[in-house]
TIVEXDO-663871 format. One line per field, with one value per residue: residue number from 1; residue in one letter; z, x, y of N, C-alpha, C in turn. Coordinates in steps of 0.1 Angstrom, whole numbers. Atoms other than C-alpha are relative to their C-alpha. Layout:
! residues N
mikol [NUM, ...]
baro [A, ...]
n.z [Z, ...]
n.x [X, ...]
n.y [Y, ...]
ca.z [Z, ...]
ca.x [X, ...]
ca.y [Y, ...]
c.z [Z, ...]
c.x [X, ...]
c.y [Y, ...]
***
This chain:
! residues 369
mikol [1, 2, 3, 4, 5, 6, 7, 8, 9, 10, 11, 12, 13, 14, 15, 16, 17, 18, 19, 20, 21, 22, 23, 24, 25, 26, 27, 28, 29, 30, 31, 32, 33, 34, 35, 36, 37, 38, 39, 40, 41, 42, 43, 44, 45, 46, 47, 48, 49, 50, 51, 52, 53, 54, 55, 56, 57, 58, 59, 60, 61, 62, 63, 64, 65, 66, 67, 68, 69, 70, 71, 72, 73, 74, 75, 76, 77, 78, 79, 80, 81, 82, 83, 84, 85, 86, 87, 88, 89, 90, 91, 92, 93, 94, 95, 96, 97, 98, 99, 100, 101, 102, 103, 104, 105, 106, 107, 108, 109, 110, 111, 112, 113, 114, 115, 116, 117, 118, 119, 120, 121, 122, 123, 124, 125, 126, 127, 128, 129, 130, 131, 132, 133, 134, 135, 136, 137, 138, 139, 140, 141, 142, 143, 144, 145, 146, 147, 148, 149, 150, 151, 152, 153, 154, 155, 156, 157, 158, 159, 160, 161, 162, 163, 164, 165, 166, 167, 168, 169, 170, 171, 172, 173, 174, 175, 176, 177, 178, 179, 180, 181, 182, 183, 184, 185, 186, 187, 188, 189, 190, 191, 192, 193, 194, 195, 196, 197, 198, 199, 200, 201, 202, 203, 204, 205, 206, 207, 208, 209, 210, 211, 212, 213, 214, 215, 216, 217, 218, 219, 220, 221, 222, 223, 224, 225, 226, 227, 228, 229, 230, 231, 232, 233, 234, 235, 236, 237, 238, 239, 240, 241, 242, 243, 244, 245, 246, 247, 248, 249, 250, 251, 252, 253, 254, 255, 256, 257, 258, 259, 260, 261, 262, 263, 264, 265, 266, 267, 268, 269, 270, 271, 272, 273, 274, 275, 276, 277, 278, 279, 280, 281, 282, 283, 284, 285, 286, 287, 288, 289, 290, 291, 292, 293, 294, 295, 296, 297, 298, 299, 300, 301, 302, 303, 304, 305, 306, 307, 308, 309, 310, 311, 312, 313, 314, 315, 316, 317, 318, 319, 320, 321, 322, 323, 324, 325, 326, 327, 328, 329, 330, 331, 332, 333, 334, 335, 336, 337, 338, 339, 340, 341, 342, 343, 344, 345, 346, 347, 348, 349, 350, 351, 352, 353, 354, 355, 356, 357, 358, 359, 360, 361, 362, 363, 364, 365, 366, 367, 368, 369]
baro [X, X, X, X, X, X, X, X, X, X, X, X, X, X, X, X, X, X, X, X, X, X, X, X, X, X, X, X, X, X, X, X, X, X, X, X, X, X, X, X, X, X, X, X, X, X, X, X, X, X, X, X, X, X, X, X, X, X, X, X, X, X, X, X, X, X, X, X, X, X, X, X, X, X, X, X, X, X, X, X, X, X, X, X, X, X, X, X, X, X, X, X, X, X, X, X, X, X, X, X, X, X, X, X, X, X, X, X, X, X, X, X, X, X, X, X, X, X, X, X, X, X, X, X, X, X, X, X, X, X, X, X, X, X, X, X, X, X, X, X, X, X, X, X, X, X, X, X, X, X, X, X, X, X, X, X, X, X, X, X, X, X, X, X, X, X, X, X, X, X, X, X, X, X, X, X, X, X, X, X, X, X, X, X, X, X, X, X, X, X, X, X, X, X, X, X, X, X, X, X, X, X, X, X, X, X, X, X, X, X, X, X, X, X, X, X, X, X, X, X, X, X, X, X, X, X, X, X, X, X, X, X, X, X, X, X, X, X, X, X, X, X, X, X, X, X, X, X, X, X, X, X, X, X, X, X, X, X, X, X, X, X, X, X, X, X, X, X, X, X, X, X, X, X, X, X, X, X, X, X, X, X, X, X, X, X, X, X, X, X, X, X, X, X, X, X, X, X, X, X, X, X, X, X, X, X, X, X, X, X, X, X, X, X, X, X, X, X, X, X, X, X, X, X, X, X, X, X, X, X, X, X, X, X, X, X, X, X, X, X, X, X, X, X, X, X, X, X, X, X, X, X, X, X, X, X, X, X, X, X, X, X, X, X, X, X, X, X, X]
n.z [-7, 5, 4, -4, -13, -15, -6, -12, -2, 2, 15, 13, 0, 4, 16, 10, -1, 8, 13, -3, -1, 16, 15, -1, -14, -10, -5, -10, 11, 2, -12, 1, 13, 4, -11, 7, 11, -6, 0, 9, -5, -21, -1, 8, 11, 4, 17, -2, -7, 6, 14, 8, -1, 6, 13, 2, -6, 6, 18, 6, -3, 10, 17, -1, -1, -11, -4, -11, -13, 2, -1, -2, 0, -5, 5, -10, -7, -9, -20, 0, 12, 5, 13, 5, 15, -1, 16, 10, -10, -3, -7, -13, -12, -3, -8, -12, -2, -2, -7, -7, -3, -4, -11, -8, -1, -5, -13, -11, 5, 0, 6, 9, 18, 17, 13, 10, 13, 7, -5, 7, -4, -17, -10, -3, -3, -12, -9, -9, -12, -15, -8, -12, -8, -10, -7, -4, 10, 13, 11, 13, 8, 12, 15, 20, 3, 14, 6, 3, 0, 8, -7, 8, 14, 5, -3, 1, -16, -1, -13, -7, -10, -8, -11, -7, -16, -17, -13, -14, -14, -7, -14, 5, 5, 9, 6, 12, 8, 11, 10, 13, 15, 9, 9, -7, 0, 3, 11, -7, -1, 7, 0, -6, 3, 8, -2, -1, 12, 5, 5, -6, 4, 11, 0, -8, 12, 9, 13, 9, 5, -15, -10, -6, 1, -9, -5, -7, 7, 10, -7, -5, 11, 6, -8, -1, 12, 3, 11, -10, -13, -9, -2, -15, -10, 8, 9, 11, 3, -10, -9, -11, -10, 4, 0, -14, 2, 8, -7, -7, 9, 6, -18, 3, 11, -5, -10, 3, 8, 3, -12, 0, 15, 11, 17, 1, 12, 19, 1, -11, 8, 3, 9, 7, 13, 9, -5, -9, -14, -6, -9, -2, -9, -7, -12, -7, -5, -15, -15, -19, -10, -14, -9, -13, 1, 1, -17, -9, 8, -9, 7, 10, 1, -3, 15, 12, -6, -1, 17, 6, 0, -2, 16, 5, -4, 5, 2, 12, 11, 0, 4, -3, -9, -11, 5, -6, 1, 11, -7, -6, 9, 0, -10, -3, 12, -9, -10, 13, 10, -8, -11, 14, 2, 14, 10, 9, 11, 11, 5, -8, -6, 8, -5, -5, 5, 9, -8, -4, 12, 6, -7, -7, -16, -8, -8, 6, -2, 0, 14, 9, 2]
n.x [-12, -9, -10, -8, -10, -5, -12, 7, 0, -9, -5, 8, -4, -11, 2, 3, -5, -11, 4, 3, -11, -9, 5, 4, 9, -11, 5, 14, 6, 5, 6, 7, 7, 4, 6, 16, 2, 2, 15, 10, -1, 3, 13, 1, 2, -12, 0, -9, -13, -5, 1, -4, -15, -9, 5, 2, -11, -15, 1, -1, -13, -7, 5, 1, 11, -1, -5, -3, 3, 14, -6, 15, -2, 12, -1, 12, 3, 6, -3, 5, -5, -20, 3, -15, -4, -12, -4, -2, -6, 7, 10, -5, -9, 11, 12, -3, -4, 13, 5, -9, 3, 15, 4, -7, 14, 14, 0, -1, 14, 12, 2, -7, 3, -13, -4, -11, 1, -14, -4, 0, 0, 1, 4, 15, -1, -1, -13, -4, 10, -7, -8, 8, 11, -7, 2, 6, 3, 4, -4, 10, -8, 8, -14, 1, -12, 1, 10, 6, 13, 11, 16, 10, 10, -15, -7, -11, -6, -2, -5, -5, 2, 9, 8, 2, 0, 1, -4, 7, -1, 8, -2, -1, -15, -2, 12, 9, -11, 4, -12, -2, 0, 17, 3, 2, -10, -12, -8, -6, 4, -2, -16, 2, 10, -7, -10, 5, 6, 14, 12, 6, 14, 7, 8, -11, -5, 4, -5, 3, 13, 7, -4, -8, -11, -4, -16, -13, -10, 1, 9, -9, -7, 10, 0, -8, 1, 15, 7, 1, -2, 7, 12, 4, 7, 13, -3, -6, 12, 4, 8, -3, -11, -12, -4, -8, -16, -4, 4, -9, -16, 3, -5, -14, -7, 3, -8, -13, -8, 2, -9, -14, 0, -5, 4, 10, 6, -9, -11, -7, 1, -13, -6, -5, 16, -8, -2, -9, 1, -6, 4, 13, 6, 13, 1, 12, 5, -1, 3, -2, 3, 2, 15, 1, 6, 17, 5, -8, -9, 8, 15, 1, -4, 14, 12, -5, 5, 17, 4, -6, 1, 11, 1, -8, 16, 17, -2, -5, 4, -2, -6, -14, -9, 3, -6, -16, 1, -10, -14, 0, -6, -11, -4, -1, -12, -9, -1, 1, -13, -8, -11, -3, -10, 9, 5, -5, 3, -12, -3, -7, -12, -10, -2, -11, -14, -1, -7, -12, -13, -1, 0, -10, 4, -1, 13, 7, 14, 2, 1, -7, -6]
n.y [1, -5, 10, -7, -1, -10, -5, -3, -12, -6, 1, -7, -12, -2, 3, -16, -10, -6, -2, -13, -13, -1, -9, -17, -4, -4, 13, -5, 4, 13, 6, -5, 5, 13, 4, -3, 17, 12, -1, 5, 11, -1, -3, 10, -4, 2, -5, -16, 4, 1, -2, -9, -8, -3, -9, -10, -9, 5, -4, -15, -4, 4, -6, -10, -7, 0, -3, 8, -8, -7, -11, 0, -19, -5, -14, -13, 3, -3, 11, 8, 11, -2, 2, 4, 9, 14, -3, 12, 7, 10, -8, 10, -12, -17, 0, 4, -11, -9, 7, -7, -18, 0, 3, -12, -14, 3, 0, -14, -6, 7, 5, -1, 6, -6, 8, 8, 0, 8, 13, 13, 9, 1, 17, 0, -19, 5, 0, -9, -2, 4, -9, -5, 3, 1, -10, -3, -10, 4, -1, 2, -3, 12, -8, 5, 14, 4, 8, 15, -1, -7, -7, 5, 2, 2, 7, -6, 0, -13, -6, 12, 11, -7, 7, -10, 12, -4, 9, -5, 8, 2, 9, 19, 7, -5, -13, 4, -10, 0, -2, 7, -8, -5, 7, 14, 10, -9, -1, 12, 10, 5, 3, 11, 8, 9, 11, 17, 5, 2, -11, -11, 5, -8, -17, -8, -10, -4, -2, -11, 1, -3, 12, 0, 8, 9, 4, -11, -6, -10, -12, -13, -9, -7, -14, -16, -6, -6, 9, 4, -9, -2, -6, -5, 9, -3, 6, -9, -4, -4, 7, 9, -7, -5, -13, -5, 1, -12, -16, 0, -3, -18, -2, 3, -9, -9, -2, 5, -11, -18, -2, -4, -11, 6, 3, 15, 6, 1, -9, 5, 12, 0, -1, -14, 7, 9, 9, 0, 0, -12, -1, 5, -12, 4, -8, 8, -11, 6, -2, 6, -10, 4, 1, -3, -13, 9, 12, 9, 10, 9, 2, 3, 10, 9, -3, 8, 15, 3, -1, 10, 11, 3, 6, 10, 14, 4, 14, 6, 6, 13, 7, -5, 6, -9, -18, -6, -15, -3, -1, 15, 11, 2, 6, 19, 3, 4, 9, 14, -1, -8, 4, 11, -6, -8, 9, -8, 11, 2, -9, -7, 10, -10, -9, 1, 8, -12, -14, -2, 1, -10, -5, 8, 4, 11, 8, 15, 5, 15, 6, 4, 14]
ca.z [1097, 1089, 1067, 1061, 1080, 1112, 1113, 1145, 1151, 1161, 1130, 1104, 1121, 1121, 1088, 1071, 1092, 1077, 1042, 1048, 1061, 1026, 1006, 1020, 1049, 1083, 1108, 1134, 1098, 1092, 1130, 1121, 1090, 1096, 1130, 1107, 1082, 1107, 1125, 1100, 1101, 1144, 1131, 1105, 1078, 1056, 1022, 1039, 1061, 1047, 1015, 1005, 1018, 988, 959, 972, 993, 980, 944, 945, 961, 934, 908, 920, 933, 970, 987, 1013, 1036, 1044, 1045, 1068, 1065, 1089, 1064, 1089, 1124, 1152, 1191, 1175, 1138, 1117, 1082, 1071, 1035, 1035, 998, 985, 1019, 1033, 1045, 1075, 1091, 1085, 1097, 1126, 1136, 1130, 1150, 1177, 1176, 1177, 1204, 1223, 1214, 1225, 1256, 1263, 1242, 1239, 1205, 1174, 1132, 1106, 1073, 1048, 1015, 988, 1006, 1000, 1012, 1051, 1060, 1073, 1088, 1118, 1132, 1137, 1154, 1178, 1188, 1201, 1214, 1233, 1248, 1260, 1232, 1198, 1168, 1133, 1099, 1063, 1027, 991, 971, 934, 916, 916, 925, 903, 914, 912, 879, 869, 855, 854, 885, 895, 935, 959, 983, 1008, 1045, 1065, 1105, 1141, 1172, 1206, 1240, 1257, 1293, 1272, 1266, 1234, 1215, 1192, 1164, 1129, 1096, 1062, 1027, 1009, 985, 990, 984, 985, 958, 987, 987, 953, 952, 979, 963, 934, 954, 966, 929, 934, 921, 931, 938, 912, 917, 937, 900, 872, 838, 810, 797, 836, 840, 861, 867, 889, 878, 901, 881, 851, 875, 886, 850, 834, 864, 861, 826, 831, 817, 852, 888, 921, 933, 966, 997, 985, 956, 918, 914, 942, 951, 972, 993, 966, 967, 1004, 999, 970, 993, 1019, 994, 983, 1020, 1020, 989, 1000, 1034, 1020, 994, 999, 1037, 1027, 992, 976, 942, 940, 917, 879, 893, 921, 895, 899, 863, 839, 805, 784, 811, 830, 866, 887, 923, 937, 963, 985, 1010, 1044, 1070, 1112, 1143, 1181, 1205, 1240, 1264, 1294, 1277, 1277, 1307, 1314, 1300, 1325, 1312, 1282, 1282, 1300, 1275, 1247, 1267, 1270, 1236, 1223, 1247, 1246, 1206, 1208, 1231, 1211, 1197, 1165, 1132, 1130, 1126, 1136, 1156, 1172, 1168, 1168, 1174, 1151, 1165, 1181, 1155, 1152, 1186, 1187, 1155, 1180, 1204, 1178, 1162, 1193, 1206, 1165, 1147, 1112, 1084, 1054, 1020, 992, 972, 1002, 1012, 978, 983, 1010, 1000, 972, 996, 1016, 989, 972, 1002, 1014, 1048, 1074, 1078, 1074, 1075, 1093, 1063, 1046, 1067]
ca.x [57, 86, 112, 136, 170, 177, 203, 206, 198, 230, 245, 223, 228, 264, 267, 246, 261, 293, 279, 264, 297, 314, 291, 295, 274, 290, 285, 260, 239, 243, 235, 206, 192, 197, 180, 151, 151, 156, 124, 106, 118, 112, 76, 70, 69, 91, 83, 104, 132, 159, 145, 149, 182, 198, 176, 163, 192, 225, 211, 205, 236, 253, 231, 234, 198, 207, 229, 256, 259, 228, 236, 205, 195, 170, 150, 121, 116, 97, 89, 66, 73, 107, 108, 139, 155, 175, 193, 187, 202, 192, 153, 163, 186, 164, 134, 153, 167, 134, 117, 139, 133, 98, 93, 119, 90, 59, 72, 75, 42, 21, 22, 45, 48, 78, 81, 109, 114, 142, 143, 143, 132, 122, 113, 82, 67, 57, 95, 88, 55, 71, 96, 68, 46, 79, 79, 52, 34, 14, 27, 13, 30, 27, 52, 48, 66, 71, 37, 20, -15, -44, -74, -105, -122, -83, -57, -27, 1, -4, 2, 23, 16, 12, 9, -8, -2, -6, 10, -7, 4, -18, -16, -9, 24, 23, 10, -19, 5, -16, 8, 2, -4, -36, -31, -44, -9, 25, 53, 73, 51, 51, 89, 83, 60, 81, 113, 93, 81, 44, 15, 1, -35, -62, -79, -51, -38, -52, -46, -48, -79, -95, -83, -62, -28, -12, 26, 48, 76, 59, 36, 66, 83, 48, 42, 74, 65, 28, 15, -1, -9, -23, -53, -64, -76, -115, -104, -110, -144, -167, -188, -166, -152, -123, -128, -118, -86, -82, -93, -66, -36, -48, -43, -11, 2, -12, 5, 39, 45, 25, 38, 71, 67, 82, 73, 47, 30, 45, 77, 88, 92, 132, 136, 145, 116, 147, 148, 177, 182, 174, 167, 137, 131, 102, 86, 73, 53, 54, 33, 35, 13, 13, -13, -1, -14, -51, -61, -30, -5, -25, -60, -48, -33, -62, -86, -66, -62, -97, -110, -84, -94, -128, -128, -103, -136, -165, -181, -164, -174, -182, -152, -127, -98, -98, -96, -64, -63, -33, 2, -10, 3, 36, 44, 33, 60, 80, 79, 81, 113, 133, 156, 158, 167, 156, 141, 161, 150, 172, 174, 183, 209, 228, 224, 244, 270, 272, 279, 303, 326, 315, 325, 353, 338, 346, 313, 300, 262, 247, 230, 259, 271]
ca.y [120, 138, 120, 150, 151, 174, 199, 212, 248, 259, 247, 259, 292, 292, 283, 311, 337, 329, 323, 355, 372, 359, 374, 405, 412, 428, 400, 420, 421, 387, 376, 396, 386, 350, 348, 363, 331, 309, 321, 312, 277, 281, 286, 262, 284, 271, 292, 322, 301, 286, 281, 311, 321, 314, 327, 353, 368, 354, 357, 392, 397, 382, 399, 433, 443, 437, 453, 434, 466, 484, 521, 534, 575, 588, 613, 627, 622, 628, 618, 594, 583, 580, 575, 559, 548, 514, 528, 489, 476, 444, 449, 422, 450, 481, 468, 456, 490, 506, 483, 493, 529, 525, 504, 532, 560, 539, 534, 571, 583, 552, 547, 547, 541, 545, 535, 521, 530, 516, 484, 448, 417, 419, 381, 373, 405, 382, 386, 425, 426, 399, 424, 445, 422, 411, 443, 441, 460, 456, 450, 462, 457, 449, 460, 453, 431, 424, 422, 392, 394, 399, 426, 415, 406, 409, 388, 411, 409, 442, 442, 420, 391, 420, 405, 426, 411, 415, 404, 406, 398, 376, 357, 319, 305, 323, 354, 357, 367, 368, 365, 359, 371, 393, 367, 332, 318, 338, 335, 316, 289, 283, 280, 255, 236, 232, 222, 198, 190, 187, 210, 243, 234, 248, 282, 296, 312, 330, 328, 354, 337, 338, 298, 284, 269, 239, 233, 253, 257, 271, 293, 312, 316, 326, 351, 371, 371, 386, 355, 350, 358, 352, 353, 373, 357, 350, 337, 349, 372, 386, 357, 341, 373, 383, 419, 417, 400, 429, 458, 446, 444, 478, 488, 475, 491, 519, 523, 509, 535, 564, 570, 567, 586, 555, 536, 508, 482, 480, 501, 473, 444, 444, 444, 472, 473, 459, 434, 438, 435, 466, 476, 464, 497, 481, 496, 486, 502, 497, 501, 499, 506, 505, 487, 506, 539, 518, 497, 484, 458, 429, 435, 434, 403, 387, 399, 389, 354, 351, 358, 332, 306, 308, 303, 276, 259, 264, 239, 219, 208, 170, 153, 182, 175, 210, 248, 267, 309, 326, 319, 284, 263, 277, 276, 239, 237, 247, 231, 198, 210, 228, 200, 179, 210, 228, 197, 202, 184, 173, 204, 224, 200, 209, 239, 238, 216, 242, 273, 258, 249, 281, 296, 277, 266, 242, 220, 183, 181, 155, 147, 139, 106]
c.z [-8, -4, -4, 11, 3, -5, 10, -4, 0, -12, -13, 9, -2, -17, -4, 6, -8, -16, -4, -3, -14, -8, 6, 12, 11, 9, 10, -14, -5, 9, -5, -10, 0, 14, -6, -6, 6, 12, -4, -1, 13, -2, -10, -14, -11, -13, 5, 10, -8, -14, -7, 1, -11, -15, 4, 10, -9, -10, -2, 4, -8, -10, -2, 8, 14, 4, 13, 13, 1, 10, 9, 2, 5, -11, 9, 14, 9, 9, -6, -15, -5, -13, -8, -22, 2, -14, 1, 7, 6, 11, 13, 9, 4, 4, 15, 9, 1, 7, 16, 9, 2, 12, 12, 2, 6, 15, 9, -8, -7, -14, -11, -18, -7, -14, -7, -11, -6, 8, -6, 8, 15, 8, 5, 9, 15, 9, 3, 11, 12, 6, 7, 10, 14, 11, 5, -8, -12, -11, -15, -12, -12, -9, -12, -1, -18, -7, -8, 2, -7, 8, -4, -11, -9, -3, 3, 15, 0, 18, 4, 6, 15, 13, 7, 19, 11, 10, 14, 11, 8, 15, -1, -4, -13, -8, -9, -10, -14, -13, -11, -11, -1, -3, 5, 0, -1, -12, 7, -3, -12, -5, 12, -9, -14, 4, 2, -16, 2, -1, 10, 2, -4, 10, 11, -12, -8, -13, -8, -6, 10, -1, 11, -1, 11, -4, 3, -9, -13, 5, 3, -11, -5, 9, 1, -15, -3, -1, 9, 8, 6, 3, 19, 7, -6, -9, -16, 0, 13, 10, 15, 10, -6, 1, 20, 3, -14, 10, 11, -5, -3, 13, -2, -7, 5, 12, 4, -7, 5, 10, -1, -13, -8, -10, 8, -14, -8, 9, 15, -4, -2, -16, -10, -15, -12, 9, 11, 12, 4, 14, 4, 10, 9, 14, 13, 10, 15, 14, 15, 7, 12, 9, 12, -1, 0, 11, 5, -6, 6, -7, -10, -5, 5, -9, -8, 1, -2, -7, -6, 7, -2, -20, 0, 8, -5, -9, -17, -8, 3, -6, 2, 10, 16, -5, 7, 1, -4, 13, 2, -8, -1, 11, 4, -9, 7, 9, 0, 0, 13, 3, -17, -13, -17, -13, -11, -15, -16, -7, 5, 5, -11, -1, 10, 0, -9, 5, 7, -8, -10, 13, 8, 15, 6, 7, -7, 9, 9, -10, -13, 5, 0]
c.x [12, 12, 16, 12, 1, 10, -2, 3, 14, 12, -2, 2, 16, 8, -3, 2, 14, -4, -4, 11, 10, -4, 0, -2, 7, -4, -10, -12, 0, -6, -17, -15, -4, -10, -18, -6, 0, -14, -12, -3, -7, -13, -7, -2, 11, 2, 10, 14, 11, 0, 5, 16, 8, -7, -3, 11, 13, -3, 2, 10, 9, -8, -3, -17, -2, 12, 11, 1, -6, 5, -15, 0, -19, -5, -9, -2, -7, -4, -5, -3, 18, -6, 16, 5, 18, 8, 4, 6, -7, -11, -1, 3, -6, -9, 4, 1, -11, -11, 3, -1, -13, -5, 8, -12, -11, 4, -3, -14, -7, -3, 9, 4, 10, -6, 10, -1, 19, 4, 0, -4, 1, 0, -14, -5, -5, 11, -7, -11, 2, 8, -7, -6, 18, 4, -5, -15, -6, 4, -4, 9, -3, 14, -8, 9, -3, -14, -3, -12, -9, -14, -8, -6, 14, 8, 17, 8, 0, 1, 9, -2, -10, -4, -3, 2, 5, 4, -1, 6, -13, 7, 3, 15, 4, -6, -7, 11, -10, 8, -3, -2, -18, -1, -5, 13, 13, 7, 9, -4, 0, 11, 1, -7, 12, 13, -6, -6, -17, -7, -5, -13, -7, -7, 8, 7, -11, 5, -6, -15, -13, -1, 9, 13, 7, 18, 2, 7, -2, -11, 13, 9, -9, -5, 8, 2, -17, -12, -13, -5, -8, -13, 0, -3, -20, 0, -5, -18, -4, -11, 5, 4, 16, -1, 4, 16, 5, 1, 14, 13, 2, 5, 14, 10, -1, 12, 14, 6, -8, 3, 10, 1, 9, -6, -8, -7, 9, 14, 5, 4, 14, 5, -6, -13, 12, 5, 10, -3, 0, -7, -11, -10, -17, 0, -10, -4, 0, -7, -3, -5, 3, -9, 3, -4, -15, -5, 12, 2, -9, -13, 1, 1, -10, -10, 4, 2, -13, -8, 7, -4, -14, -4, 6, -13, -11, 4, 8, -4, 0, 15, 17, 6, -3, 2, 9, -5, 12, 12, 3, 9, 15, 8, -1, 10, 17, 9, 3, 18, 13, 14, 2, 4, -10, -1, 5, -5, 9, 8, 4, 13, 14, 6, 11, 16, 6, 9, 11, 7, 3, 10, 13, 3, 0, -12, -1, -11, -4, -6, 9, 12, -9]
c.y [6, -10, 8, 0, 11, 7, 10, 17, 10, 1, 8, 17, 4, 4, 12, 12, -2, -1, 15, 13, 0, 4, 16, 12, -3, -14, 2, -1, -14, -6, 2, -10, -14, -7, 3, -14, -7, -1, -5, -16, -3, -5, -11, 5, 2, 8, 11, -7, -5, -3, 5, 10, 1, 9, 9, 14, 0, 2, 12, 1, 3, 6, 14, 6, -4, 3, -4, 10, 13, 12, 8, 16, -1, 13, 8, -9, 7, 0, -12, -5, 4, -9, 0, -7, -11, -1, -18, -7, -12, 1, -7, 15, 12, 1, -4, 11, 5, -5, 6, 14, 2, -4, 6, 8, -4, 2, 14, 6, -9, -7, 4, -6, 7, -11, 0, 3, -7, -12, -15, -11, -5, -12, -1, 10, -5, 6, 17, 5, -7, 10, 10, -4, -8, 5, 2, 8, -11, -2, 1, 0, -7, 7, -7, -9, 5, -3, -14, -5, 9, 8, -5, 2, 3, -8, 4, -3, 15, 6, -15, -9, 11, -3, 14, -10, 11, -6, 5, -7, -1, -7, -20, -1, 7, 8, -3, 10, -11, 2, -3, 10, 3, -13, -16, -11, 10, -7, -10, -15, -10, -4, -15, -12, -8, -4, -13, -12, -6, 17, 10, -7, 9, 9, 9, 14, 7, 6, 11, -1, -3, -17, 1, -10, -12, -4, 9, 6, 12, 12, 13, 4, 8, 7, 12, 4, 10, -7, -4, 6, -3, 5, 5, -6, 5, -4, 10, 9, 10, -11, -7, 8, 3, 13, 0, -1, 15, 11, -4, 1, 9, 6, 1, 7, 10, 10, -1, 12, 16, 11, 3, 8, -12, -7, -12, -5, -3, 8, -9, -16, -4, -3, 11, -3, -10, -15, -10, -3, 15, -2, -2, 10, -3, 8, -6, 13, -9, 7, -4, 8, -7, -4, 10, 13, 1, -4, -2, -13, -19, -4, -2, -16, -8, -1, -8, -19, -5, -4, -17, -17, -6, -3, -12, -14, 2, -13, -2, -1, -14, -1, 8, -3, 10, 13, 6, 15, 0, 3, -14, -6, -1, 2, -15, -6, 1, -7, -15, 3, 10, -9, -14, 12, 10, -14, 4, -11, -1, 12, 14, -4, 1, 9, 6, -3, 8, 14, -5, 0, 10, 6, -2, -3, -8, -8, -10, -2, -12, -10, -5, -14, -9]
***
């Protein structure tokens, strides 16, 4: 049961657009951005919702390696891709836009793909494949990130988290929308884990000497020191299916940088070899197709209905409740949290209290009578 206090939706949005607009950011760019983070919340995925609004947006802000207004240059285009650079601008706004433009081109030739270079920090890559599949349309997308996952038989961080995800329109209340990380645990979660102050759970990490790790806190200082690092989906080796979580991150990287001709691996680690802060230049990658260039937007959606319900009724495992298909869950989170608001827990709740007053903003929390 949730013990967390409520703030209601419109709140918590308000709020971090103007937090947003004082650091910087135009206010169509903050609408933007923050409708992204709070998504994430919408969905239950709290390692990327407000969590992280302040460290990993507002920090960089404030530490130079994010950018508050995102300058966006078409470099190549085409009927049917576009290949844009977000010079270090907020990757909320540029994937937004490019989203955009894509799902314009499918419509008229069926199918469509850009990529992003010099960017930053997109949000969960869910939000852009919804924007297709809202259309009507498929959505495909993945990016890099800061190395933090080890390759197999590896302990080094030498790729990112990496999601690779899909979002389908089907004929059910809600799309099959697929979202997560190569890795068996993102970088989010672990910042989660330690607001909350309990433990990673074991074989999720890998240490230098091929153990493993469980406190949070010093998982995320001994990772952005090397000391460290993620394991792939499959976990550490090949018996259990780690070279597939490897081979998909590989993917990823792949189609992040070498599409757009931008940097990957060791060269997206935002800090300088003397240790400085610098740009973090990430790159993502985006496609959309069209059902009505196939069968037809109908068949597809029945299909894809179909598939999803007829998994969700085979039979069980003793003792399970029930089986979900990818999306379910965070539409049932929704549907939970729509009319009580976004769950905020102590150390988000400072946080707050923090920015307005940094900020010099007119609000009183409900959590604060």
């Amino acid at each position: 049961m949730e013990t967390r206090p409520f703030v209601p939706w419109n709140m918590m949005n308000d709020f971090m657009v103007d937090v947003f607009k004082s650091y910087g950011v135009p206010e169509e760019d903050a609408r933007i951005c923050t409708d992204v983070l709070l998504e994430s919340d919408r969905r239950g995925i709290e390692s990327h919702g407000c969590n992280r609004f302040k460290p990993i947006y507002l920090d960089r802000i404030k530490n130079g390696t994010l950018l508050p207004v995102t300058k966006l240059d078409i470099v190549k285009e085409t009927p049917t891709t576009v290949v844009m650079d977000a010079n270090n601008g907020m990757g909320m706004v540029a994937s937004w836009h490019m989203m955009n433009k894509l799902i314009e081109k499918a419509k008229v030739y069926g199918m469509a793909g850009g990529t992003i270079f010099n960017s930053t920090h997109f949000g969960i890559a869910g939000y852009w494949t919804t924007m297709a599949e809202k259309a009507g349309m498929i959505g495909i997308s993945g990016t890099n990130a800061r190395p933090s996952v080890a390759p197999t038989w590896g302990v080094e961080p030498m790729m990112g988290t990496n999601p690779l995800t899909f979002t389908m329109p089907t004929d059910e209340d809600f799309p099959f929308n697929f979202d997560c990380a190569t890795s068996i645990v993102q970088n989010g979660k672990i910042e989660f884990y330690q607001r909350q102050g309990k433990p990673t759970p074991a074989g999720l990490v890998v240490t230098k000497d091929g153990g493993t790790m469980t406190d949070s806190g010093a998982i995320l200082k001994e990772m952005r020191a090397g000391n460290c690092a993620l394991l792939p989906i499959g976990g550490f080796g090949e018996e259990t299916g780690g070279y597939k979580g490897y081979g998909f991150a590989s993917v990823v990287e792949i189609l992040s940088a070498a599409l757009s001709g931008g940097p990957y691996m060791q060269d997206l680690t935002g800090k300088n070899p003397d240790g400085t802060n610098r740009m973090y230049r990430l790159g993502h990658f985006f496609f959309v197709i069209n059902p009505e260039f196939f069968m037809g937007l109908d068949t597809f959606r029945q299909t894809a209905g179909g598939i999803c319900r007829a998994l969700r009724a085979s039979e069980k495992a003793p003792g399970a409740e029930r089986i979900y298909t990818a999306g379910e869950k965070e539409w049932l989170n929704w549907q939970d949290r729509k009319d009580k608001g976004v769950p905020v827990g102590d150390s988000i709740q400072k946080e707050m209290i923090a920015l307005r007053d940094e900020c010099g903003l007119d609000y009183r929390f409900p959590f604060e009578d």
